[in-house]
C-alpha positions in Angstrom: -32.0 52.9 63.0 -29.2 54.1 65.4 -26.6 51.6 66.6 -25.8 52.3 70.2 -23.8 49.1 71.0 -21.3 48.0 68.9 -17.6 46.0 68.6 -15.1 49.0 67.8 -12.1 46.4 67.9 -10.5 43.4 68.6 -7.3 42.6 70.2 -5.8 39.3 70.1 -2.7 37.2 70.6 -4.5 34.3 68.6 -5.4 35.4 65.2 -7.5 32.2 64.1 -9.8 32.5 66.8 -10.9 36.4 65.6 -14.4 37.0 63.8 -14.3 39.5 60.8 -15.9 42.6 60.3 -14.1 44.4 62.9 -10.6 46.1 63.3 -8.6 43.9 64.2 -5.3 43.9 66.6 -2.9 41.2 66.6 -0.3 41.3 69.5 2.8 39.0 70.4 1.7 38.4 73.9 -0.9 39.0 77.3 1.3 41.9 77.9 1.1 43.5 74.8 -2.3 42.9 74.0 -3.1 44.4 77.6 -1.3 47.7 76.6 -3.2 48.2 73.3 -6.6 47.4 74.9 -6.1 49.9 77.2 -4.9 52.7 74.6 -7.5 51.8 72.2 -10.3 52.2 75.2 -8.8 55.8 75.7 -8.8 56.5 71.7 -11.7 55.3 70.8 -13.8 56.2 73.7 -15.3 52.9 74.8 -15.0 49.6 77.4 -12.4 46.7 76.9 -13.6 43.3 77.8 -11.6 40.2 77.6 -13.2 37.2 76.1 -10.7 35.1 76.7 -6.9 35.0 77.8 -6.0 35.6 74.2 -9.2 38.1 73.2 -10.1 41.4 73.9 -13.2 43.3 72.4 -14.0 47.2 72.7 -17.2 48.6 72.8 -19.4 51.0 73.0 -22.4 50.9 75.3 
């Protein structure tokens, strides 16, 4: 079986509200958590999406 979509990470301002089983980011504020989304989409070669206002996933399609 080959994966070929998957939740690389998970960048959040609001820690309770984060599932496990992924890396997981925790930032300070909307700014912050903006900033490492966009790094970690450059790093780890895939999408961010936000969820939320306090949750960002990255994938890979």
């Amino acid at each position: 079986m080959v994966l070929e979509k998957y939740i690389l990470a998970v960048i959040t301002t609001n820690p309770s509200k984060v599932p496990s089983g992924a890396a997981v980011f925790h930032c300070e504020d909307k700014k912050e958590m903006e900033i490492i989304a966009a790094n970690l989409e450059a790093i780890l070669d895939g999408i961010a999406h936000a969820l939320t206002e306090e949750l960002y996933v990255i994938v890979k399609h």
